[in-house]
Backbone as CSV, one residue per row, in Angstrom:
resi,resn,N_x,N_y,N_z,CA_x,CA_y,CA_z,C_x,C_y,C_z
1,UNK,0.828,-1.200,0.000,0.000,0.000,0.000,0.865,1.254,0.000
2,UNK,2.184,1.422,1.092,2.959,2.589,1.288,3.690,2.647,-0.649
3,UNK,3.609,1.491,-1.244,4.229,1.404,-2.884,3.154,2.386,-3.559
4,UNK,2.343,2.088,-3.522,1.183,2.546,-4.439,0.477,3.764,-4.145
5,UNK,0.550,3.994,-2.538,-0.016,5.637,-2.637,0.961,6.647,-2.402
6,UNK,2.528,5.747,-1.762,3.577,6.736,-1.441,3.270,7.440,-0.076
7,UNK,4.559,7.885,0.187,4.521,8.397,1.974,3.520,9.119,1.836
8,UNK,2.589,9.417,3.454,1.830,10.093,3.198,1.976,10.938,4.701
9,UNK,1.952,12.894,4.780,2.784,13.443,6.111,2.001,13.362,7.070
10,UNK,0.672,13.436,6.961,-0.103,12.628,8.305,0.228,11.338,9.306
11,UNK,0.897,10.617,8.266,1.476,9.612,8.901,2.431,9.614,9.987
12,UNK,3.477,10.622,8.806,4.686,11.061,9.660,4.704,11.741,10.957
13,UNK,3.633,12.928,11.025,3.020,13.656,11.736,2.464,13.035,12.852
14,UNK,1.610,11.918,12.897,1.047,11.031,14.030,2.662,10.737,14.729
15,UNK,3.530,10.101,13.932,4.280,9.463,14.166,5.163,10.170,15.447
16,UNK,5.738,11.212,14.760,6.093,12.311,15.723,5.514,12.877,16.833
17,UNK,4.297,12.872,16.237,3.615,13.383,18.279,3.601,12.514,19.266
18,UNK,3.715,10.803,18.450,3.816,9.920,19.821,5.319,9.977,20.149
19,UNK,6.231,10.394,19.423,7.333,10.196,19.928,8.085,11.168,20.707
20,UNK,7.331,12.214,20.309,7.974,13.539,20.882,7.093,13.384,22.203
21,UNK,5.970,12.584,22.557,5.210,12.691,23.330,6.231,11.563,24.900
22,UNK,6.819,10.437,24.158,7.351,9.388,24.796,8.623,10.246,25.035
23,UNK,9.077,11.027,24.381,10.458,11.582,24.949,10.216,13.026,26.280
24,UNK,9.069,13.078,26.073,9.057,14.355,27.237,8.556,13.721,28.369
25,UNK,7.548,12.224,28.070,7.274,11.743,30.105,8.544,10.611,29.869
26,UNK,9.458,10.789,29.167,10.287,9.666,29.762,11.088,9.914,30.770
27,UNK,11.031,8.648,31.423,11.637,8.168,33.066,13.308,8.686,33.012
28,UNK,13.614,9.079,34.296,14.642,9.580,34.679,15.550,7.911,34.606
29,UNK,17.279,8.754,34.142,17.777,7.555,34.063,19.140,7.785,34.842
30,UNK,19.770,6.310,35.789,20.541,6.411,36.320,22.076,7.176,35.679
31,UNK,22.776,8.538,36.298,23.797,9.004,35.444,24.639,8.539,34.510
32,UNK,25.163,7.348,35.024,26.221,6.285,34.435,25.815,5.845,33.487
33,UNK,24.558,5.165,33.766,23.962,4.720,32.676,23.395,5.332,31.832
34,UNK,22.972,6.412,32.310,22.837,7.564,30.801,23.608,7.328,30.015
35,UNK,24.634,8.215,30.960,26.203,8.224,29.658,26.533,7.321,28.640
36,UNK,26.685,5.979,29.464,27.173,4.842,28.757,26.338,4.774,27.540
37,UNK,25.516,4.899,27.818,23.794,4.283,27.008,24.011,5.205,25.330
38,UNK,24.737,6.598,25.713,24.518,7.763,24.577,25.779,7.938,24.288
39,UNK,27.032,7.528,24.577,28.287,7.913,24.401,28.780,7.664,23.168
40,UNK,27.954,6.353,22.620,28.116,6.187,21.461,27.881,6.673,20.001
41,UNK,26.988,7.658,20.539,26.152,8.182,19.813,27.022,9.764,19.317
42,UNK,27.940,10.310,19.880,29.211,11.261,19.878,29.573,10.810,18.175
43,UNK,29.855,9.542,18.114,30.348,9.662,16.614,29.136,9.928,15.635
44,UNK,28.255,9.868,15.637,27.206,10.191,14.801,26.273,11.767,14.857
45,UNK,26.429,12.068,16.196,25.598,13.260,16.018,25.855,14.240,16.840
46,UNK,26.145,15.505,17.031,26.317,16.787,17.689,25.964,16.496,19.151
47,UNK,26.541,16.645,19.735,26.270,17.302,21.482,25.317,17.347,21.533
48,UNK,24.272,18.403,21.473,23.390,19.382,21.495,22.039,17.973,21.390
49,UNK,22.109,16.877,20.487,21.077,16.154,19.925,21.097,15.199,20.567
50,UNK,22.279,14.724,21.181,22.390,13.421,21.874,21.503,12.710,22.247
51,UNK,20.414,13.447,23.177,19.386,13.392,24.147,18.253,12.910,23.116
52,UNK,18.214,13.525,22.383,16.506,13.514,21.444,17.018,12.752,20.087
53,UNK,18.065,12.618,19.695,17.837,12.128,18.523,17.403,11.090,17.786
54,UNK,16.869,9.974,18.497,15.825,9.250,18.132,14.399,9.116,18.895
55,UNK,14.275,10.676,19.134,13.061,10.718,19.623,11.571,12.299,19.124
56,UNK,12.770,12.716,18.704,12.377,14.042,18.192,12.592,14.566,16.753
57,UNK,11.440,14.504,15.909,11.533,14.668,14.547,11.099,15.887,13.954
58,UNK,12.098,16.546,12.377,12.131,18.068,12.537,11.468,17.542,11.255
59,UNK,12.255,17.076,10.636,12.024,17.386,8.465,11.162,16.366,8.272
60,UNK,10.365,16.522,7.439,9.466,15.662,6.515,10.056,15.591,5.220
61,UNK,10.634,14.353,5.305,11.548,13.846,4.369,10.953,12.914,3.227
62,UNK,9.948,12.884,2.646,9.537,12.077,1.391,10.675,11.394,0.674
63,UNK,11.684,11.869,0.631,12.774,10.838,-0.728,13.191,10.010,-0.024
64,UNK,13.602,10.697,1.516,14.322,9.195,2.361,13.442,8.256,2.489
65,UNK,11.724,7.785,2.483,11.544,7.124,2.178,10.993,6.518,1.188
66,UNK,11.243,6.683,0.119,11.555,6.457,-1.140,12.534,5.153,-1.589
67,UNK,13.684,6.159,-0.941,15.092,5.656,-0.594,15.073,4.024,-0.382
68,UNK,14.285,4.026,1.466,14.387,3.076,1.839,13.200,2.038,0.927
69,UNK,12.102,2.185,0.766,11.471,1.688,-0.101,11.959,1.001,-1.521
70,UNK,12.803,1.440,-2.271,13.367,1.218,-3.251,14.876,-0.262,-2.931
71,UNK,15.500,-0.463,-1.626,15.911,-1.240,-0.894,14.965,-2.435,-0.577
72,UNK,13.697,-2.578,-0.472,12.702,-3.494,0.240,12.633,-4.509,-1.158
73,UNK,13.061,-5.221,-1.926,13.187,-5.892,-2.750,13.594,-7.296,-2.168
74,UNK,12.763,-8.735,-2.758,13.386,-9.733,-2.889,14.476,-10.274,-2.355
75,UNK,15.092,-9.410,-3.641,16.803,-9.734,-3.759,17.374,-9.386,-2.526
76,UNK,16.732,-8.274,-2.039,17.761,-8.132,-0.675,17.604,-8.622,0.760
77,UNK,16.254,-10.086,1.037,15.731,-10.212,2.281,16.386,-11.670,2.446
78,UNK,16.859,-11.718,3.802,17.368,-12.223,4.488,16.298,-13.435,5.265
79,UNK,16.265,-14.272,5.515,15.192,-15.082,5.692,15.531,-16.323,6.716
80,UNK,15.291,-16.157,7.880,15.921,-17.216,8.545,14.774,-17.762,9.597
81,UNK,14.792,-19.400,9.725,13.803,-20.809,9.687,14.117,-20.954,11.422
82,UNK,13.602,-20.559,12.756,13.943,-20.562,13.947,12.848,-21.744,14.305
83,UNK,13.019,-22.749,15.360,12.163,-23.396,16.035,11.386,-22.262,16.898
84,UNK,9.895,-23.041,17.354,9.452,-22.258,18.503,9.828,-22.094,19.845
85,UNK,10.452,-21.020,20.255,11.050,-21.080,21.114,10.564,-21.729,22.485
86,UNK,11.205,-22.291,23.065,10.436,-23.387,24.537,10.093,-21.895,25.726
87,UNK,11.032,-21.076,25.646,11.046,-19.855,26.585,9.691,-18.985,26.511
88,UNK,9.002,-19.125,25.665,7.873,-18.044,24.949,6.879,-19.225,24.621
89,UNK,6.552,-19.995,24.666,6.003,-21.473,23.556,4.658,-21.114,23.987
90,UNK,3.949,-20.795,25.585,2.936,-20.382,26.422,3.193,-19.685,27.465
91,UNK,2.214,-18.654,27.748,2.220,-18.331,28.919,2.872,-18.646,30.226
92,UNK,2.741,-20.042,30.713,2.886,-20.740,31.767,5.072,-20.442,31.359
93,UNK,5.291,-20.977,30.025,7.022,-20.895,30.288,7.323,-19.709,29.975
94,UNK,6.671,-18.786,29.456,6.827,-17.179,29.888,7.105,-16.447,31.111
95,UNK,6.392,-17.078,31.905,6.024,-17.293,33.314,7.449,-17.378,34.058
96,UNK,7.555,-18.579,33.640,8.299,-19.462,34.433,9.882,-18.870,34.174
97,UNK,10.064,-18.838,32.889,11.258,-17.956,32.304,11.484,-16.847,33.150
98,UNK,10.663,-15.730,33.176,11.031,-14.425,33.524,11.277,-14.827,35.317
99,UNK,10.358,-16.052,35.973,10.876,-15.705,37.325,11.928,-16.437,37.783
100,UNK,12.248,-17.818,36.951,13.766,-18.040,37.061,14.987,-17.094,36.616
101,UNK,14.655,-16.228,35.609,16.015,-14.604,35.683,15.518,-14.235,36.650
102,UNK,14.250,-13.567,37.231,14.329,-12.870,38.562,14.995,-13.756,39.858
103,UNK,14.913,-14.685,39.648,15.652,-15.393,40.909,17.781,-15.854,40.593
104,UNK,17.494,-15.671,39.419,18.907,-15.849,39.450,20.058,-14.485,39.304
105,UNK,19.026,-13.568,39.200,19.605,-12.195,39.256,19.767,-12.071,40.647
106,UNK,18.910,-12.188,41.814,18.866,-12.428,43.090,20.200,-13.253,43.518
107,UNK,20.411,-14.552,42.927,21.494,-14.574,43.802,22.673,-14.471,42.998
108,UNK,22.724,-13.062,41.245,23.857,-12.774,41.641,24.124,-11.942,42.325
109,UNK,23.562,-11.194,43.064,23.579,-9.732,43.896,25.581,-10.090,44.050
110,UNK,25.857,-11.259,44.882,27.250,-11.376,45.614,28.584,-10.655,44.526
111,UNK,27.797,-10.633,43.024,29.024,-10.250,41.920,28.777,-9.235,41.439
112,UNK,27.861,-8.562,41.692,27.221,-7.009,41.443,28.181,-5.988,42.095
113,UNK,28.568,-6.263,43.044,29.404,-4.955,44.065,30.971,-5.140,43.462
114,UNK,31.813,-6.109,43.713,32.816,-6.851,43.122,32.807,-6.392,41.784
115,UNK,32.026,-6.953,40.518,32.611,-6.801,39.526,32.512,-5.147,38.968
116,UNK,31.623,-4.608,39.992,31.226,-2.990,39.861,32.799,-2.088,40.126
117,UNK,33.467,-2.381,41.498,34.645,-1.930,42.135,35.981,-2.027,40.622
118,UNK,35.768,-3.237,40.224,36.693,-3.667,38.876,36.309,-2.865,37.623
119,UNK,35.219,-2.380,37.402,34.849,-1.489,36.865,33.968,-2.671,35.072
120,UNK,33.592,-3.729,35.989,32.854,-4.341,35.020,31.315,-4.440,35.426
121,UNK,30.468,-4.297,34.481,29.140,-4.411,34.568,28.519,-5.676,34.021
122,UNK,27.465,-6.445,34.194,26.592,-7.511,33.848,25.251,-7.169,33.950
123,UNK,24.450,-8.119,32.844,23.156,-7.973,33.074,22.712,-9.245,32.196
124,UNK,21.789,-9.910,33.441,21.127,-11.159,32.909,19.627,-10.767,32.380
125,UNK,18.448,-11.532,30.966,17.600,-11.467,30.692,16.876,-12.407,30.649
126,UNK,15.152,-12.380,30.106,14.972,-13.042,29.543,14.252,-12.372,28.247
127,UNK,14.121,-13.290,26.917,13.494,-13.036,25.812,12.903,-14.201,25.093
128,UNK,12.239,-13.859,24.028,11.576,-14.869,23.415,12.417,-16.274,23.312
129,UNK,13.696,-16.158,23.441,14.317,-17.357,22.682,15.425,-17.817,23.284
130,UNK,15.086,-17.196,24.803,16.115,-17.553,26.059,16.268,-16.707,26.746
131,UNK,17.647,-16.933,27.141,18.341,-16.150,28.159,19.420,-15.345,27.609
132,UNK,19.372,-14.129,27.734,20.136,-12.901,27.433,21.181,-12.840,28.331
133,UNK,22.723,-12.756,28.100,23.551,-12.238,29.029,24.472,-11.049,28.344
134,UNK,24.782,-10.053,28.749,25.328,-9.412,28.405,26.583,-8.534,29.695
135,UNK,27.562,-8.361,28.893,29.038,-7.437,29.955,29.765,-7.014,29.208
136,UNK,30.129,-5.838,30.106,30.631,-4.930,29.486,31.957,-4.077,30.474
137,UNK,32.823,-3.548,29.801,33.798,-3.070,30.961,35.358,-3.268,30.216
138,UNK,36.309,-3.284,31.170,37.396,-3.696,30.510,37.729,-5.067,30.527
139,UNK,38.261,-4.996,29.027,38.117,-6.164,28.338,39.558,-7.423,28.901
140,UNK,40.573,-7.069,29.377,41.253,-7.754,30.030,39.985,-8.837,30.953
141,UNK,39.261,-8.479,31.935,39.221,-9.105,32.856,37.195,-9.430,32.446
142,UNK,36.932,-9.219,31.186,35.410,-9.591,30.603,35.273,-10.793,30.801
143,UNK,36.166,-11.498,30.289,36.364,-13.203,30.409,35.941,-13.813,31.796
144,UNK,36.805,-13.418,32.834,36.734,-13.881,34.050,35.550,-13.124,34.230
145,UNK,34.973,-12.682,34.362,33.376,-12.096,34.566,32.217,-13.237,33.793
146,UNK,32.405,-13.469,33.076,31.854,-14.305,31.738,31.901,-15.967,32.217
147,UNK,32.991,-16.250,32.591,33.183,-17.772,33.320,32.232,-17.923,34.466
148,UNK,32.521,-16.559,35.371,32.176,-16.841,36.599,30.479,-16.916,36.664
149,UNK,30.063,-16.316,35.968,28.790,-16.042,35.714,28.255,-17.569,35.149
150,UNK,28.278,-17.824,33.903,28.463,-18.899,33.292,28.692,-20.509,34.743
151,UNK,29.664,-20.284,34.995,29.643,-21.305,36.060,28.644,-21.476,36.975
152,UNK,28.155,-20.269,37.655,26.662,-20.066,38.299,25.344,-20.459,38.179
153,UNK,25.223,-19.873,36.646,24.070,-20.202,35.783,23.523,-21.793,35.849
154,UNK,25.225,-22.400,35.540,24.905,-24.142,35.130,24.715,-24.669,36.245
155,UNK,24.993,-24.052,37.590,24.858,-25.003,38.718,23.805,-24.333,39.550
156,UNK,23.208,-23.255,39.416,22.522,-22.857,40.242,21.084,-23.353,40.264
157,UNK,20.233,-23.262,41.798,18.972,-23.965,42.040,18.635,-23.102,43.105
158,UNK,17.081,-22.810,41.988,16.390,-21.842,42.757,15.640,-22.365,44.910
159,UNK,15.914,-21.126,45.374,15.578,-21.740,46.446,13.891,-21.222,46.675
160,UNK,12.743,-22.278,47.226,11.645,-22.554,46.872,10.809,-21.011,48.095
161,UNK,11.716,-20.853,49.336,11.283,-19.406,49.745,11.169,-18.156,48.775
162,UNK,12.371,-18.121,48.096,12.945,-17.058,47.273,12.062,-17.267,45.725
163,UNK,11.500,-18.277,45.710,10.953,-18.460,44.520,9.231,-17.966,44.710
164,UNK,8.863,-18.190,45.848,7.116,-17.520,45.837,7.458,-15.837,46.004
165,UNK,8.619,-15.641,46.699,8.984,-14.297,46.462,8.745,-13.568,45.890
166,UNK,9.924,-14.513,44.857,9.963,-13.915,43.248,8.642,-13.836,42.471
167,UNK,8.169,-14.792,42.313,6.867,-15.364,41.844,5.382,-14.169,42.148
168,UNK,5.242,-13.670,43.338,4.765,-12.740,43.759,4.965,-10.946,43.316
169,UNK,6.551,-10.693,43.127,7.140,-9.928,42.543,6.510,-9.575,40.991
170,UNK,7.225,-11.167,40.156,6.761,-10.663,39.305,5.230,-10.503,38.758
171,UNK,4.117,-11.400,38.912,2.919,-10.750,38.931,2.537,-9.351,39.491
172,UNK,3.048,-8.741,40.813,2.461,-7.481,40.845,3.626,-6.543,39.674
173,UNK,4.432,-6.957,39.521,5.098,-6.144,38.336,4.063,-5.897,37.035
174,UNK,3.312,-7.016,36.424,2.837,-7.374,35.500,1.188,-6.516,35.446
175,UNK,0.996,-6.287,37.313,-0.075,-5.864,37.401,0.048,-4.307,37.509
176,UNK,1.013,-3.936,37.830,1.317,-2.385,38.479,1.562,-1.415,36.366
177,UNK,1.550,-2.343,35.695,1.644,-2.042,34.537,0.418,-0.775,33.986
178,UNK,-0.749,-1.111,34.507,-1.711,-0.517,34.616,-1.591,0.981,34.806
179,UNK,-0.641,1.420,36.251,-0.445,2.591,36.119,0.337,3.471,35.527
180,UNK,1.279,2.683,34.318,2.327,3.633,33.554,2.071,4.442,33.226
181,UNK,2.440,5.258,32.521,2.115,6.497,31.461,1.257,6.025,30.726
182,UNK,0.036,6.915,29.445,-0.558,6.638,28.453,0.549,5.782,27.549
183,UNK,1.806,7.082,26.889,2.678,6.190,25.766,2.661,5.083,25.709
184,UNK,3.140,4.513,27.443,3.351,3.004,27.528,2.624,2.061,27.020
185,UNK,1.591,2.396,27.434,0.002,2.156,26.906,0.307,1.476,25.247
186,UNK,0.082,2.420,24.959,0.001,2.741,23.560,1.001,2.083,22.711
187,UNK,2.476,2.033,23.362,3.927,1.171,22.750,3.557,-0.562,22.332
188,UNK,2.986,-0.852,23.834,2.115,-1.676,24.638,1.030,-2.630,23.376
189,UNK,-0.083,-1.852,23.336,-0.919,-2.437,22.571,-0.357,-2.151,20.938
190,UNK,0.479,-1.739,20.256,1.081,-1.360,18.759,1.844,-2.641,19.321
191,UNK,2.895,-3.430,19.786,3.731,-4.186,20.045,2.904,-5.767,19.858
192,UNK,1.560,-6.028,20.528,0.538,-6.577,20.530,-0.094,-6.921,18.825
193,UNK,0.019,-5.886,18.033,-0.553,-5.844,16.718,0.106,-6.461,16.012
194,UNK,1.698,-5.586,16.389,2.717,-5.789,15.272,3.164,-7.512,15.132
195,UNK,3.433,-8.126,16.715,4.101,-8.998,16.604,3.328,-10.656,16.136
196,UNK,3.996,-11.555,15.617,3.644,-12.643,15.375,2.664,-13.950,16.340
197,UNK,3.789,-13.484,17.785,3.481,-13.841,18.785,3.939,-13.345,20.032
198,UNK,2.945,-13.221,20.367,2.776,-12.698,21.982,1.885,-13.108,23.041
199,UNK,2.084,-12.699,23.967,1.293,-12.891,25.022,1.036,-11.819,25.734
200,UNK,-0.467,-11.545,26.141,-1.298,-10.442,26.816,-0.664,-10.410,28.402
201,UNK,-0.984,-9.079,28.975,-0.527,-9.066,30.274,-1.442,-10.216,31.216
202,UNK,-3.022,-9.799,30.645,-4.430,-10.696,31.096,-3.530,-12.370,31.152
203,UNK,-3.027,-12.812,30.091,-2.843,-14.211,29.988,-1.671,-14.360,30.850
204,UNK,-0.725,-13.730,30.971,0.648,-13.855,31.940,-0.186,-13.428,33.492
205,UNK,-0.997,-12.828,33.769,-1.568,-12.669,35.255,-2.045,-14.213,35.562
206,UNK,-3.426,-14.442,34.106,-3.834,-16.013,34.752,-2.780,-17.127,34.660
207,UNK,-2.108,-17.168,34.112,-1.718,-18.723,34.016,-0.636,-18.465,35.473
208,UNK,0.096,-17.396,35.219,0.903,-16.979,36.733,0.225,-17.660,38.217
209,UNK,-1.291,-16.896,38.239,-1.303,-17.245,39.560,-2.506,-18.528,39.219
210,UNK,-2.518,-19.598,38.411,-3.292,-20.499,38.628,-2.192,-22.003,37.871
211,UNK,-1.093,-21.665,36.951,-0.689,-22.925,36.605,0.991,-22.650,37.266
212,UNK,1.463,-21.924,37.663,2.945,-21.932,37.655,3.376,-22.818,38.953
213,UNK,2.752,-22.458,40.023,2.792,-23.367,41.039,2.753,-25.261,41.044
214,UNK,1.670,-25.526,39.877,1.557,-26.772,39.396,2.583,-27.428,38.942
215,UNK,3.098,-26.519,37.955,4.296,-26.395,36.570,5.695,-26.722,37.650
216,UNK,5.743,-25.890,38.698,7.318,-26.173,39.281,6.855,-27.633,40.039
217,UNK,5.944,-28.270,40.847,6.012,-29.048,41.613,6.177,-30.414,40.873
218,UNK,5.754,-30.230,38.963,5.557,-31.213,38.470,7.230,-31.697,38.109
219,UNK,8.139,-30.357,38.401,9.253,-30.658,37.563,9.756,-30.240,36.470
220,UNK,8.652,-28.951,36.250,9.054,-28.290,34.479,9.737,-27.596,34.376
């Protein structure tokens, strides 16, 4: 359709007020992690823009997408055949996923202070198709951060106090969602449209507090 009638600036225009809208209630962010987060961004764009520049739009640019349109060909798509992921497959291992990272983030707290002093950072996830790890810092001593972590992961077992904890945690997380901002809202249900597969907050509340309890005692 965008082939045949061509950009159209209403579009663009919507586009921009939600974004300019998401960049003015957005959440305060820890200093460090500001920095880190935008530092990269020095080679690409002025001082002055750092802050807004993928959030705040000036020109209505018709050729650039043109541009990119004229790229969207065949010849140039990339196409790759993934199983369904076991992490995402239902609700219930959605579930179960996000509160085994919340519990194993818990007990890395002991390498959080330590690898912070060394001046290395970590951060464990979860996503559709596992477990996310990511570190960062100097690269001499990334490795030994990377093992140690790694070694943890394979041997660690959640403890069953720390797990209704968690378990509790993350449902009111899931529920407190309710009071975000509108944007969120809005990111929220467009994310819902766009994607292939997902799961509703409604379906991660029920299966949470009626199958997950079942799910760990059975052994899953």
């Amino acid at each position: 359709m965008l082939r045949a009638e061509g950009p159209r600036r209403w579009v663009w225009e919507e586009q921009r007020d939600l974004m300019a809208m998401e960049f003015r209630f957005k959440d305060a962010q820890e200093p460090r992690a500001l920095v880190v987060g935008h530092v990269h961004l020095l080679q690409e764009f002025p001082m002055q823009d750092i802050l807004s520049t993928y959030y705040l739009l000036s020109d209505w640019r018709p050729d650039l997408i043109e541009e990119l349109l004229s790229l969207l060909t065949p010849d140039n798509v990339r196409v790759g055949v993934v199983a369904n992921p076991l992490a995402y497959a239902e609700p219930a291992s959605c579930n179960l996923t996000s509160v085994w990272v919340l519990l194993l983030r818990d007990s890395l707290q002991q390498f959080a202070y330590a690898a912070e002093l060394a001046g290395l950072r970590w951060s464990v996830g979860n996503a559709k198709y596992g477990l996310s790890i990511t570190i960062d810092g100097y690269d001499d001593k990334l490795h030994v951060l990377l093992e140690k972590l790694i070694e943890h992961i394979v041997g660690f077992k959640a403890d069953p106090q720390r797990f209704a904890i968690m378990k509790e945690s993350h449902i009111r997380a899931i529920k407190n969602f309710e009071a975000e901002q509108p944007y969120q809202h809005a990111v929220y249900q467009q994310a819902l449209c766009l994607s292939d597969l997902v799961w509703t907050r409604c379906q991660l509340v029920e299966s949470a507090e009626s199958k997950i309890n079942v799910l760990v005692y059975n052994g899953l």
